[in-house]
PyMOL Python script that loads the backbone (N, CA, C, O; Angstrom):
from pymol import cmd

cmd.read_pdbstr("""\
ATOM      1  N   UNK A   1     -43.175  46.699 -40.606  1.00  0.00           N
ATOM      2  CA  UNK A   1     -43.780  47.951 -40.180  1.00  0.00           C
ATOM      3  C   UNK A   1     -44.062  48.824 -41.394  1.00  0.00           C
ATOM      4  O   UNK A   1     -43.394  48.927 -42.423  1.00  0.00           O
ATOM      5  N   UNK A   2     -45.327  49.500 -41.012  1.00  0.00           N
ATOM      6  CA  UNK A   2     -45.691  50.747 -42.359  1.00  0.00           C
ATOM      7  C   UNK A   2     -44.501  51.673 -42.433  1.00  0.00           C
ATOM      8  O   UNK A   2     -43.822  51.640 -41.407  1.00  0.00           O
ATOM      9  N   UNK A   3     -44.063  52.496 -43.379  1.00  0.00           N
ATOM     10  CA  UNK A   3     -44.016  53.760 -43.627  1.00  0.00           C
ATOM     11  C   UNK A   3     -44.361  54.951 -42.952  1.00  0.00           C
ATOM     12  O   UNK A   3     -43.557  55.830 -42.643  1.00  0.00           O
ATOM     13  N   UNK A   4     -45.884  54.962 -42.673  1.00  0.00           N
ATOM     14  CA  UNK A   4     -46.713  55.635 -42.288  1.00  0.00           C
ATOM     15  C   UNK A   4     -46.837  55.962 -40.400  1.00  0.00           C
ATOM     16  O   UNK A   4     -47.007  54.913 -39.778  1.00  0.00           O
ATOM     17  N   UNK A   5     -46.777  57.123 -39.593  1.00  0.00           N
ATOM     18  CA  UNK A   5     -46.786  56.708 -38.439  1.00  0.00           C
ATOM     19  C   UNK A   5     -48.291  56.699 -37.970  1.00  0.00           C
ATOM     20  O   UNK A   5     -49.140  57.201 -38.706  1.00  0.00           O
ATOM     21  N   UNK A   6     -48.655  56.113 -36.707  1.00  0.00           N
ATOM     22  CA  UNK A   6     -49.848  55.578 -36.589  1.00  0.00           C
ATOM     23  C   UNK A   6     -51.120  57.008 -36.032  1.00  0.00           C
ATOM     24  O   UNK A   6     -50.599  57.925 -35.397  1.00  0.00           O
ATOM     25  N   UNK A   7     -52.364  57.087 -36.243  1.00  0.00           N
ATOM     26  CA  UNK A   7     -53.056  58.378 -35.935  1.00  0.00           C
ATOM     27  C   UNK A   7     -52.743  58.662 -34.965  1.00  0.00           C
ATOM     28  O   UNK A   7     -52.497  59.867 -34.914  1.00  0.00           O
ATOM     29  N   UNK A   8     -52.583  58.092 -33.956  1.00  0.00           N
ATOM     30  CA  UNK A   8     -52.941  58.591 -32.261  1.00  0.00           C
ATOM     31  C   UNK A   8     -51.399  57.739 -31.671  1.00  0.00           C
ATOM     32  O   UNK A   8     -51.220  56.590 -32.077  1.00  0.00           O
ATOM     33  N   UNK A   9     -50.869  58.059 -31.192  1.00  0.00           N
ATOM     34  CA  UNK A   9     -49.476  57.707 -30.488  1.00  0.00           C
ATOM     35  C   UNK A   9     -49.159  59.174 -28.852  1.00  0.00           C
ATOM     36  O   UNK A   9     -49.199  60.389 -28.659  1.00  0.00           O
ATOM     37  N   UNK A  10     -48.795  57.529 -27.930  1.00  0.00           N
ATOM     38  CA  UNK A  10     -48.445  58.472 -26.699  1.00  0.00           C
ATOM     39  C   UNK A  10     -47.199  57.434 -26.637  1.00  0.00           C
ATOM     40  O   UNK A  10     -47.000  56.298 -27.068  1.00  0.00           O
ATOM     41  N   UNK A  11     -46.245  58.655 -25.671  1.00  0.00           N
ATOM     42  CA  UNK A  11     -45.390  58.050 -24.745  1.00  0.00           C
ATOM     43  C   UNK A  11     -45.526  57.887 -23.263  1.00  0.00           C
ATOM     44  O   UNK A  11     -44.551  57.621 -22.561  1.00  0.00           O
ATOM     45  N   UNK A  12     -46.689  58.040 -22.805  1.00  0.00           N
ATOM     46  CA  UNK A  12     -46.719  57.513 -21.762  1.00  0.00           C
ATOM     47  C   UNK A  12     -47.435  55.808 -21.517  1.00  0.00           C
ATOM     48  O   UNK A  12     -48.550  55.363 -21.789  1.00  0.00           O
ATOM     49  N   UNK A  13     -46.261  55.197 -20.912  1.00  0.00           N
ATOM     50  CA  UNK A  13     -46.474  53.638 -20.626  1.00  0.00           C
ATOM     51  C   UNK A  13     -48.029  53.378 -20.361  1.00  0.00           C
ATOM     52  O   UNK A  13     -48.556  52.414 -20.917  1.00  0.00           O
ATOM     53  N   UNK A  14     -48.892  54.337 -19.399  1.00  0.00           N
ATOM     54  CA  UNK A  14     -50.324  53.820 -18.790  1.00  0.00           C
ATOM     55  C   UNK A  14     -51.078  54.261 -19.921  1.00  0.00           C
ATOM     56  O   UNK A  14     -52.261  53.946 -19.788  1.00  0.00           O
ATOM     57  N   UNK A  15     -50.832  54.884 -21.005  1.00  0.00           N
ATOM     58  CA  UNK A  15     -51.570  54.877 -22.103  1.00  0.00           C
ATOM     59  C   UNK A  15     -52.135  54.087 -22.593  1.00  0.00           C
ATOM     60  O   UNK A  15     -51.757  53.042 -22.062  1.00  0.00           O
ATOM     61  N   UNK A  16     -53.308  53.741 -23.779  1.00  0.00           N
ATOM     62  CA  UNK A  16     -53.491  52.407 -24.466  1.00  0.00           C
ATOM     63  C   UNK A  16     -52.904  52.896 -25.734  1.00  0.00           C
ATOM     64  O   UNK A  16     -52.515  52.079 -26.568  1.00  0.00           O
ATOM     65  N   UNK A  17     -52.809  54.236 -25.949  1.00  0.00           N
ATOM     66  CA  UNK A  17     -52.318  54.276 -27.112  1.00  0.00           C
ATOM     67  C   UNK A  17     -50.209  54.194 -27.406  1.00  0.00           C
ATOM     68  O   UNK A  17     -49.523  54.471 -28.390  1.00  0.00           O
ATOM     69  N   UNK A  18     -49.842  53.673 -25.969  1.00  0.00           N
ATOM     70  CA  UNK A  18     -48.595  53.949 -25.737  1.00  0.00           C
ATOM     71  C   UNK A  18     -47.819  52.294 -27.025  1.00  0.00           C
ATOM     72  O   UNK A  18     -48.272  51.203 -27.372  1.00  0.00           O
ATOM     73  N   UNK A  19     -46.885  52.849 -27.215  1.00  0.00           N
ATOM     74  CA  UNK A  19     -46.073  51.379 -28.443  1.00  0.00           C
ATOM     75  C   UNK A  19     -44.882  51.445 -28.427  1.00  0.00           C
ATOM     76  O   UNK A  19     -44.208  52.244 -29.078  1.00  0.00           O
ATOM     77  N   UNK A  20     -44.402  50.444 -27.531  1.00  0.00           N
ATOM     78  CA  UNK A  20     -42.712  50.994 -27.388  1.00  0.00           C
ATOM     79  C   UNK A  20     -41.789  50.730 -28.668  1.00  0.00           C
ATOM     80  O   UNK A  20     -40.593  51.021 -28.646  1.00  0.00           O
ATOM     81  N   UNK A  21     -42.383  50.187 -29.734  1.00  0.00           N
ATOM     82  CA  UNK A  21     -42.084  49.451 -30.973  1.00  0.00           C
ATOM     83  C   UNK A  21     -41.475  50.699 -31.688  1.00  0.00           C
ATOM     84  O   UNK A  21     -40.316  51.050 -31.908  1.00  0.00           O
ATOM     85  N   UNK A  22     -42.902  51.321 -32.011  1.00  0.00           N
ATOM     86  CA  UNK A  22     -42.914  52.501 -32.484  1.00  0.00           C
ATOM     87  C   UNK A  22     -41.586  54.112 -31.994  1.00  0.00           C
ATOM     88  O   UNK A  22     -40.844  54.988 -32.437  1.00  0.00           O
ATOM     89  N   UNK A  23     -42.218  53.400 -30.665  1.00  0.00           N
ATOM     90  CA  UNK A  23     -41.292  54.830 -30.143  1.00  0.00           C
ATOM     91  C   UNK A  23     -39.297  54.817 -30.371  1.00  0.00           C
ATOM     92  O   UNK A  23     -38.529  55.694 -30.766  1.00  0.00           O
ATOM     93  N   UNK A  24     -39.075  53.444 -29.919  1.00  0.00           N
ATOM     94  CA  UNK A  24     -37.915  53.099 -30.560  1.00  0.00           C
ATOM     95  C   UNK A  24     -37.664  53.362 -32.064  1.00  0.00           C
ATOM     96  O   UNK A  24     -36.493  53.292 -32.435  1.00  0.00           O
ATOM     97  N   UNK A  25     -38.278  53.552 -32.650  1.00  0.00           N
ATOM     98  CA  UNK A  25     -37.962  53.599 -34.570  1.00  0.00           C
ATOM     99  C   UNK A  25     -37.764  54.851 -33.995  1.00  0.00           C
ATOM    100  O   UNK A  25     -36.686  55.412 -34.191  1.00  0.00           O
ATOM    101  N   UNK A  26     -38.689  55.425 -33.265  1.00  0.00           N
ATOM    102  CA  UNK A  26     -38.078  57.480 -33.689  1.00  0.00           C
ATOM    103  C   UNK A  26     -38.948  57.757 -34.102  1.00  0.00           C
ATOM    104  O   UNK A  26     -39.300  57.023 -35.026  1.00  0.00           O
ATOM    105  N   UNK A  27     -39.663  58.650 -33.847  1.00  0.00           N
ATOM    106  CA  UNK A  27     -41.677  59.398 -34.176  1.00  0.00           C
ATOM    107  C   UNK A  27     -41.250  60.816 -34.518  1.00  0.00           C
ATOM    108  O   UNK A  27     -40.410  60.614 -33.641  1.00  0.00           O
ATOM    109  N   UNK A  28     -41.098  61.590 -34.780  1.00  0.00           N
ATOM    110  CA  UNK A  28     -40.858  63.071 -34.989  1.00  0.00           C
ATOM    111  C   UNK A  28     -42.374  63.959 -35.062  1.00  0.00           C
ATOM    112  O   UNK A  28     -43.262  63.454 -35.749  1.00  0.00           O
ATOM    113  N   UNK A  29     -42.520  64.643 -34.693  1.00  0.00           N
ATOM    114  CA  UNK A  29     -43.879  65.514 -35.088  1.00  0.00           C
ATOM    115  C   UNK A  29     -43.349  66.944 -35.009  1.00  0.00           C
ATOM    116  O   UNK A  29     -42.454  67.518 -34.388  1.00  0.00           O
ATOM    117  N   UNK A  30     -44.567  67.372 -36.173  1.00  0.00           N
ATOM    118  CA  UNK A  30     -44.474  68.609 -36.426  1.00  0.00           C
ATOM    119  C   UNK A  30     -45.396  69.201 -36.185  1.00  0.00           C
ATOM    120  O   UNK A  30     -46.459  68.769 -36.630  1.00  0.00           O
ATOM    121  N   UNK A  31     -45.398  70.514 -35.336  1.00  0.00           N
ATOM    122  CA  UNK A  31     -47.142  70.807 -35.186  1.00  0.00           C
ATOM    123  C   UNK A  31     -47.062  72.492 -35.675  1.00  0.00           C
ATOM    124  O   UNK A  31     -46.048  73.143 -35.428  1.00  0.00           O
ATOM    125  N   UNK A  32     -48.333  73.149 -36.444  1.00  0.00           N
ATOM    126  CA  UNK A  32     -48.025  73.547 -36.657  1.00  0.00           C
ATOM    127  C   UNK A  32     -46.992  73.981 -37.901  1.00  0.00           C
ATOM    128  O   UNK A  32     -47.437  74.982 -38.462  1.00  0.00           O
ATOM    129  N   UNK A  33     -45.935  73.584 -38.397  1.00  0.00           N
ATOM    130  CA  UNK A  33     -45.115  73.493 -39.496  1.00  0.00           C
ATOM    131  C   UNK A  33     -44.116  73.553 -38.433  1.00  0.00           C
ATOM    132  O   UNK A  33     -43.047  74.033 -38.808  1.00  0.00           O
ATOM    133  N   UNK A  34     -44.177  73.166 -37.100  1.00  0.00           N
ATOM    134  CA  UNK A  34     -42.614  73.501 -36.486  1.00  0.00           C
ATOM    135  C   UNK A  34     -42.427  71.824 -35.863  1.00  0.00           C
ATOM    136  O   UNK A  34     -43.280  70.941 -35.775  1.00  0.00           O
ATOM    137  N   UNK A  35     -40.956  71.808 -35.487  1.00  0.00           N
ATOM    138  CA  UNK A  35     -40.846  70.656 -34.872  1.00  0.00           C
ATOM    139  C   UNK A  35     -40.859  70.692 -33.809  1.00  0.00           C
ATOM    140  O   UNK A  35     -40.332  71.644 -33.233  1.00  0.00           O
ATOM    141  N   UNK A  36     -41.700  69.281 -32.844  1.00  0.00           N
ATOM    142  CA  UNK A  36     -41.543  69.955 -31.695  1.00  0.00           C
ATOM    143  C   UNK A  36     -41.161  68.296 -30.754  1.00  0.00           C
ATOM    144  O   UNK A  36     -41.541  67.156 -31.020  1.00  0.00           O
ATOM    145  N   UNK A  37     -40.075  68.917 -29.364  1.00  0.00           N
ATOM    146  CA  UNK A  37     -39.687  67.750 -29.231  1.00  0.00           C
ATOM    147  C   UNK A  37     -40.080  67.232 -27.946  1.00  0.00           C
ATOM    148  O   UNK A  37     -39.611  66.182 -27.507  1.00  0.00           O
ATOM    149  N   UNK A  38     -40.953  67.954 -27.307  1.00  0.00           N
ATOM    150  CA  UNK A  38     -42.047  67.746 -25.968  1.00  0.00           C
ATOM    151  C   UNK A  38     -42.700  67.124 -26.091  1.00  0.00           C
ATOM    152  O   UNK A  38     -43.212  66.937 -24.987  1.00  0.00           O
ATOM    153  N   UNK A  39     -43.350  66.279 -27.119  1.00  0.00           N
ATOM    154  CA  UNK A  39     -44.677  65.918 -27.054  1.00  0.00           C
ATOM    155  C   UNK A  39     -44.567  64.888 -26.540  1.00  0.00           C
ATOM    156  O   UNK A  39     -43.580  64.155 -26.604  1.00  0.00           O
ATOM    157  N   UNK A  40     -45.920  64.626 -25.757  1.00  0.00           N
ATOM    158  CA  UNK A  40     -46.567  63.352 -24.888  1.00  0.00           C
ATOM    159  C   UNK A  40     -47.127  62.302 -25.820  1.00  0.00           C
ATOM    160  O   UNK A  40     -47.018  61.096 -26.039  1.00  0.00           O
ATOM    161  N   UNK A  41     -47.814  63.416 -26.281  1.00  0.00           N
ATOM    162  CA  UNK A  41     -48.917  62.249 -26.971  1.00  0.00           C
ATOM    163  C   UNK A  41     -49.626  63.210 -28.483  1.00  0.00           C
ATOM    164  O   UNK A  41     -49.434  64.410 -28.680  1.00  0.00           O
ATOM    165  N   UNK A  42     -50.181  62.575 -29.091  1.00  0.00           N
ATOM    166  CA  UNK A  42     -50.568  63.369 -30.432  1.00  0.00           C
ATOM    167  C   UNK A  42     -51.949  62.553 -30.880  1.00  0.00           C
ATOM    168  O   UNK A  42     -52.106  61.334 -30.813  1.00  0.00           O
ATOM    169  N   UNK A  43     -52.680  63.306 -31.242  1.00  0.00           N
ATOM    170  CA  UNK A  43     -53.759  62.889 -32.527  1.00  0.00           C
ATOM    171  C   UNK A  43     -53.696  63.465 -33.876  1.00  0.00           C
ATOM    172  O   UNK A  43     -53.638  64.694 -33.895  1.00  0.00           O
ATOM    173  N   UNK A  44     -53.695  63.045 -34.664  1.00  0.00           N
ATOM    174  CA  UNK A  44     -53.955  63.507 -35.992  1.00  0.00           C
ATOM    175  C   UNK A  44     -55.380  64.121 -36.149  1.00  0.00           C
ATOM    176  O   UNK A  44     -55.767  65.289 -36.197  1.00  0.00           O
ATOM    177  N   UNK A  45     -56.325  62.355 -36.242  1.00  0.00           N
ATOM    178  CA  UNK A  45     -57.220  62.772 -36.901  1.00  0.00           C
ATOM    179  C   UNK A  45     -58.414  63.866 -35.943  1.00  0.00           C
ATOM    180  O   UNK A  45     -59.496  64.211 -36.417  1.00  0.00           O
ATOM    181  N   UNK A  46     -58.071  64.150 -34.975  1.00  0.00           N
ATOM    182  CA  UNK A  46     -58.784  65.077 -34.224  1.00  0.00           C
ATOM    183  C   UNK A  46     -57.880  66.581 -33.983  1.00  0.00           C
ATOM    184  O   UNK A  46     -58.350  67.653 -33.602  1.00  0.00           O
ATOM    185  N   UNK A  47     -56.405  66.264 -34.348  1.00  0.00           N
ATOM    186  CA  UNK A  47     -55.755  67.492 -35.030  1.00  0.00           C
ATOM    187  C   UNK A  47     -55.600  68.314 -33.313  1.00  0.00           C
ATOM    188  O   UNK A  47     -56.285  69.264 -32.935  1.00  0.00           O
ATOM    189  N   UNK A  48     -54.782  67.786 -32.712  1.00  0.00           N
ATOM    190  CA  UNK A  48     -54.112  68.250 -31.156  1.00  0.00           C
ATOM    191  C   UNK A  48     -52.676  67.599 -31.074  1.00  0.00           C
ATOM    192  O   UNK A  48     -52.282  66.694 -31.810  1.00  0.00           O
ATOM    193  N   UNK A  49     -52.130  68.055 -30.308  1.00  0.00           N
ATOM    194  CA  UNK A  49     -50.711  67.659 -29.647  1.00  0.00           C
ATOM    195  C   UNK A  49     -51.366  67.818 -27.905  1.00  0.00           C
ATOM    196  O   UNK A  49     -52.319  68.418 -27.409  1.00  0.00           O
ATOM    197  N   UNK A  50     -50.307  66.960 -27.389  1.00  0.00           N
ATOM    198  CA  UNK A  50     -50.122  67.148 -25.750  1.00  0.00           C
ATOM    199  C   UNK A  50     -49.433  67.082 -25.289  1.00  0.00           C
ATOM    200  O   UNK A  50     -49.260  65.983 -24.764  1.00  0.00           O
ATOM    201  N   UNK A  51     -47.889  68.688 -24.919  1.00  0.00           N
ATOM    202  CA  UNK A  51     -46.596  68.981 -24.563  1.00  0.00           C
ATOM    203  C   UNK A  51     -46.476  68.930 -23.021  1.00  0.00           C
ATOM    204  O   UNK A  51     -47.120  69.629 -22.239  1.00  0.00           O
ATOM    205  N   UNK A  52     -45.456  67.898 -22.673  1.00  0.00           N
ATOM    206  CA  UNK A  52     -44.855  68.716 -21.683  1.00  0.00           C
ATOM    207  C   UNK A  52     -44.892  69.925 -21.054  1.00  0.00           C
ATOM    208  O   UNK A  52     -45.697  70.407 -21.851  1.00  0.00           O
ATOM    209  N   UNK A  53     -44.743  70.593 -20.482  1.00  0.00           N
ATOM    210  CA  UNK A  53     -45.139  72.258 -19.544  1.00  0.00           C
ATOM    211  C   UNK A  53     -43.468  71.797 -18.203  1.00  0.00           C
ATOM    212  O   UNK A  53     -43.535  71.517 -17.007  1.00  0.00           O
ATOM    213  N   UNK A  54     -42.110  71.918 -19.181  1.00  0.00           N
ATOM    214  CA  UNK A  54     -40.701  71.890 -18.497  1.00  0.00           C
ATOM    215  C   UNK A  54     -40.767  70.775 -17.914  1.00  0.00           C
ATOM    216  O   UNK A  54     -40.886  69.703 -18.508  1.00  0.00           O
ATOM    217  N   UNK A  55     -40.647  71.009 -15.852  1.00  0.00           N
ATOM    218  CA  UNK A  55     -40.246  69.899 -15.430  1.00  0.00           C
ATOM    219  C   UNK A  55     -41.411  69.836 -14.380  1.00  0.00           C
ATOM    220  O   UNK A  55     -41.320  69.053 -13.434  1.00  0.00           O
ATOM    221  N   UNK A  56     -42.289  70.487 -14.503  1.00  0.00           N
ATOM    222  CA  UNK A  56     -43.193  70.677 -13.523  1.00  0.00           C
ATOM    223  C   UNK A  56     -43.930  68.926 -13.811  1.00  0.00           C
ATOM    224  O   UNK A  56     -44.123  68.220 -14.801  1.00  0.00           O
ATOM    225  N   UNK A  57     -44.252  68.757 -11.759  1.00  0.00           N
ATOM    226  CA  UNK A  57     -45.193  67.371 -12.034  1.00  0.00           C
ATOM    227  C   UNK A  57     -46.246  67.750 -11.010  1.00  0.00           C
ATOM    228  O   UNK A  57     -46.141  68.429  -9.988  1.00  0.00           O
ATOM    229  N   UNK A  58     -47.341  67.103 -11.575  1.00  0.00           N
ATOM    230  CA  UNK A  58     -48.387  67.020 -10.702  1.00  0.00           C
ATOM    231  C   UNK A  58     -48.506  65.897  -9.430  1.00  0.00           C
ATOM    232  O   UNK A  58     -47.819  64.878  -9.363  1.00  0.00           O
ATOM    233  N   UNK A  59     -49.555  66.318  -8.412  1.00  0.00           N
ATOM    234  CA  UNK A  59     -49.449  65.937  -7.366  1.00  0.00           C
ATOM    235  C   UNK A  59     -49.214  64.067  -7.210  1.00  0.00           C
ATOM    236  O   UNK A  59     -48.924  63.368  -6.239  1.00  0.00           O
ATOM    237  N   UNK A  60     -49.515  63.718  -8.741  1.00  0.00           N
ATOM    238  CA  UNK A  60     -49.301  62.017  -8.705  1.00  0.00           C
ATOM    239  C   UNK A  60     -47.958  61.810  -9.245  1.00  0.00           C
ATOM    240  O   UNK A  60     -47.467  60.704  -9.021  1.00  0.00           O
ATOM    241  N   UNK A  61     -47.156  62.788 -10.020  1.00  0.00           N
ATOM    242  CA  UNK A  61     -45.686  62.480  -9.776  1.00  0.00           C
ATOM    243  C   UNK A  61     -45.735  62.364 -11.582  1.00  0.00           C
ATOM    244  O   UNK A  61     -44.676  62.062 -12.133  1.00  0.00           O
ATOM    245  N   UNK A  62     -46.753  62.565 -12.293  1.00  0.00           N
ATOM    246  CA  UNK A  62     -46.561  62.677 -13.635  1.00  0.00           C
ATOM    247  C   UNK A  62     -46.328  64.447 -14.261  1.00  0.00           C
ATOM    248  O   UNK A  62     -46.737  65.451 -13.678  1.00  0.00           O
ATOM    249  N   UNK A  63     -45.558  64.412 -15.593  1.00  0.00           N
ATOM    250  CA  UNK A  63     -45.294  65.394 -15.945  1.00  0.00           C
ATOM    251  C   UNK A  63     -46.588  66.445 -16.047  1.00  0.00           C
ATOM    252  O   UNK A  63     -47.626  65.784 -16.081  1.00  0.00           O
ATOM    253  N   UNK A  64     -46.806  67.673 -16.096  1.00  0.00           N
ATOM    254  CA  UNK A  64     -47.742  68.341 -16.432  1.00  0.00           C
ATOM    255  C   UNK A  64     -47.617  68.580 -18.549  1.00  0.00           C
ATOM    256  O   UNK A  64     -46.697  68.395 -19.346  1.00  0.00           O
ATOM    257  N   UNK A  65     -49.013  69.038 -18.696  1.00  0.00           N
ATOM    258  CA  UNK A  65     -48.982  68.592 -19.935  1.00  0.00           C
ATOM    259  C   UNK A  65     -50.147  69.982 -20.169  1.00  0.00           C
ATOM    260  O   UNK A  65     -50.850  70.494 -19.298  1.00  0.00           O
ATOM    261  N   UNK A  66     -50.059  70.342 -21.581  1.00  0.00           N
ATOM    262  CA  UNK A  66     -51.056  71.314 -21.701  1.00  0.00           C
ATOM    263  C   UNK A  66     -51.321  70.783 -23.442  1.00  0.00           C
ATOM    264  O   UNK A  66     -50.307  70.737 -24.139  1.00  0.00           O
ATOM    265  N   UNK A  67     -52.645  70.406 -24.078  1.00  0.00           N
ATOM    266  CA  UNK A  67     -53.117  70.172 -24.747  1.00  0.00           C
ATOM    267  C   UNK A  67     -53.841  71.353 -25.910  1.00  0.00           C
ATOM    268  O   UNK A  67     -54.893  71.973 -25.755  1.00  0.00           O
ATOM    269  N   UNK A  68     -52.822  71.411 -27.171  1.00  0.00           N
ATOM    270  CA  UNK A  68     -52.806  72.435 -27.849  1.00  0.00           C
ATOM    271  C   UNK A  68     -53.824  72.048 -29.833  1.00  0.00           C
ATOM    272  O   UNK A  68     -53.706  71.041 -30.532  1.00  0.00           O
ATOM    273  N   UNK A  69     -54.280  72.720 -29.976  1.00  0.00           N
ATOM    274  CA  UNK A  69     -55.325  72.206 -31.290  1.00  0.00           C
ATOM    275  C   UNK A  69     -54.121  72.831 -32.141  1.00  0.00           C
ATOM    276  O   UNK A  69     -53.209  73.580 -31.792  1.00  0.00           O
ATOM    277  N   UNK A  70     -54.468  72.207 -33.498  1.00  0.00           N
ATOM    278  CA  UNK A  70     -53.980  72.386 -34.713  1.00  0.00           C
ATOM    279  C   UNK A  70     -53.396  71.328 -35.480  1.00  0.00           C
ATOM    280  O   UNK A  70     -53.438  70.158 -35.101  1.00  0.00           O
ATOM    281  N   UNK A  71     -52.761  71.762 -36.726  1.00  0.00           N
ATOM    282  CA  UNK A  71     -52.320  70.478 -37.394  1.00  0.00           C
ATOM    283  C   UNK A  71     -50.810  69.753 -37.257  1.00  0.00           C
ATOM    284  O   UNK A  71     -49.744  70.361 -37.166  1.00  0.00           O
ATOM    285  N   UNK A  72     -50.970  68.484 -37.264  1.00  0.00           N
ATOM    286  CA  UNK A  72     -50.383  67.918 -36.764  1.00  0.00           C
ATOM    287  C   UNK A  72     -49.325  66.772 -37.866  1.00  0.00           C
ATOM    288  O   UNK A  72     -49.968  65.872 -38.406  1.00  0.00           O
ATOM    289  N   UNK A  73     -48.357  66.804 -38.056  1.00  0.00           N
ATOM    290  CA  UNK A  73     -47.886  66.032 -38.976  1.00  0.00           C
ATOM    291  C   UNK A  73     -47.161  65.150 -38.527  1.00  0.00           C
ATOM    292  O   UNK A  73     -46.132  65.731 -38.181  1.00  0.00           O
ATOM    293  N   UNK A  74     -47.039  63.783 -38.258  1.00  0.00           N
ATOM    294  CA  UNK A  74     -45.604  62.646 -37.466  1.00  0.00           C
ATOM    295  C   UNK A  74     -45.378  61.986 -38.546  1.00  0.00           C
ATOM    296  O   UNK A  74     -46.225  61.690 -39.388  1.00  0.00           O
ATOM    297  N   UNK A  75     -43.979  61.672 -38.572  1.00  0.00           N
ATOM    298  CA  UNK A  75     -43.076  61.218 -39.102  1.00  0.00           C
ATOM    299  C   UNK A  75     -42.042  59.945 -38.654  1.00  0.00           C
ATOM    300  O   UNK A  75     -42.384  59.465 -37.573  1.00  0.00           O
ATOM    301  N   UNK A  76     -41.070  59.418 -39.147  1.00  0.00           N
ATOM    302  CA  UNK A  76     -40.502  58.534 -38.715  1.00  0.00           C
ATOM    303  C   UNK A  76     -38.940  59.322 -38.996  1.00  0.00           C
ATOM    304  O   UNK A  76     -38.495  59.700 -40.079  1.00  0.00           O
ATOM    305  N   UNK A  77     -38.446  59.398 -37.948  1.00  0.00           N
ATOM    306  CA  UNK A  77     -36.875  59.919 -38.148  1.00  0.00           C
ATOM    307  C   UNK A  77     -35.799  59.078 -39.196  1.00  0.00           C
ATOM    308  O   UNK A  77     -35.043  59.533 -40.055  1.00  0.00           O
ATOM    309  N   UNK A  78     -36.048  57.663 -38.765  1.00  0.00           N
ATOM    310  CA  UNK A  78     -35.098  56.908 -39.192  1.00  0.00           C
ATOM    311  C   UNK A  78     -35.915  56.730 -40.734  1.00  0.00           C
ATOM    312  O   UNK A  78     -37.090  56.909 -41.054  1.00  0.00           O
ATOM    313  N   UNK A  79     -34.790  56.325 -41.448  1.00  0.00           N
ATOM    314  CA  UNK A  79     -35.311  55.966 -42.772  1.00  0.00           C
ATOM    315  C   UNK A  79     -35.154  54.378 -42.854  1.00  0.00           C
ATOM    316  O   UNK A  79     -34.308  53.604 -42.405  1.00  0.00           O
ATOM    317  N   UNK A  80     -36.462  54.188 -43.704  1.00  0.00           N
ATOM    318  CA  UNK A  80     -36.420  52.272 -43.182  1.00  0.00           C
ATOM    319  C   UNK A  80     -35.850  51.978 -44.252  1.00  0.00           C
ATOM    320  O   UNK A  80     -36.918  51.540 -44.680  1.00  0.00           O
ATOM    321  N   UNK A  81     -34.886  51.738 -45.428  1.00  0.00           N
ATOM    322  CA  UNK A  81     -33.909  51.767 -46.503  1.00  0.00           C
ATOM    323  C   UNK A  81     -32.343  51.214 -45.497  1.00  0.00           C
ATOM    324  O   UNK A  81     -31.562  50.268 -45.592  1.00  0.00           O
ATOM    325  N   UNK A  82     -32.470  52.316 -44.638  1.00  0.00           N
ATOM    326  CA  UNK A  82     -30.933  52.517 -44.147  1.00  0.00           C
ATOM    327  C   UNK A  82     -30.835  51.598 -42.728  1.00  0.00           C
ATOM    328  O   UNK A  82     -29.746  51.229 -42.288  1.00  0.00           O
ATOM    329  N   UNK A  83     -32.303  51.234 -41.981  1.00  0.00           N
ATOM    330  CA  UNK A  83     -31.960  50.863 -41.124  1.00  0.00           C
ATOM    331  C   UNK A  83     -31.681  48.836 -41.186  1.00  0.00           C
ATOM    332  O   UNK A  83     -31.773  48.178 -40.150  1.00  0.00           O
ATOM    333  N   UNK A  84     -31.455  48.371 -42.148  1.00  0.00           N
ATOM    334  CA  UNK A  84     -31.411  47.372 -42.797  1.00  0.00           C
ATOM    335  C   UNK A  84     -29.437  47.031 -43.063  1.00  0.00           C
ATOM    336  O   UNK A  84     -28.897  45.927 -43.138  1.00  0.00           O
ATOM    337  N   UNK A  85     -28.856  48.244 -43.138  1.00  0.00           N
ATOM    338  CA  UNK A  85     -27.301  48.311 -43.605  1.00  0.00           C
ATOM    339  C   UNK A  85     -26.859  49.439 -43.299  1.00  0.00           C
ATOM    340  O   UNK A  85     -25.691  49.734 -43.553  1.00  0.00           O
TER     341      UNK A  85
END
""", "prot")
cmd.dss("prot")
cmd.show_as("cartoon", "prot")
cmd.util.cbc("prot")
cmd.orient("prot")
């Protein structure tokens, strides 16, 4: 695996952009310069996040989500050095 986390990443399963690979290592994003730990789904290169909105679900039983612009930074929590030993 890269270093690098991938442009576009969701956690939702019916996604195409969903990677359970990925999501297991640990994704962190920062939006904004803050961390944030709601997120659904993210783009970079079009520079949005898409949070959670609590526990509220819509009428098909998925979370509600509100889709916010700005910059966007993801990361990998774990360090790949350490996860080896």
């Amino acid at each position: 695996m890269s270093d690098t986390p991938p442009d576009r990443l969701s956690s939702n399963p019916k996604s195409p952009y969903y990677d359970a690979a990925l999501l297991e290592r640990g994704v962190g994003v920062r939006f904004k310069g803050a961390e944030k730990t709601n997120v659904d789904e993210y783009c970079v290169s079009e520079g949005w996040v898409r949070l959670t909105v609590g526990t509220t679900l819509d009428r098909k039983g998925n979370p509600m989500t509100i889709k916010l612009q700005g910059t966007v930074e993801p990361y990998f929590r774990d360090q790949p050095g350490n996860a080896e030993g």
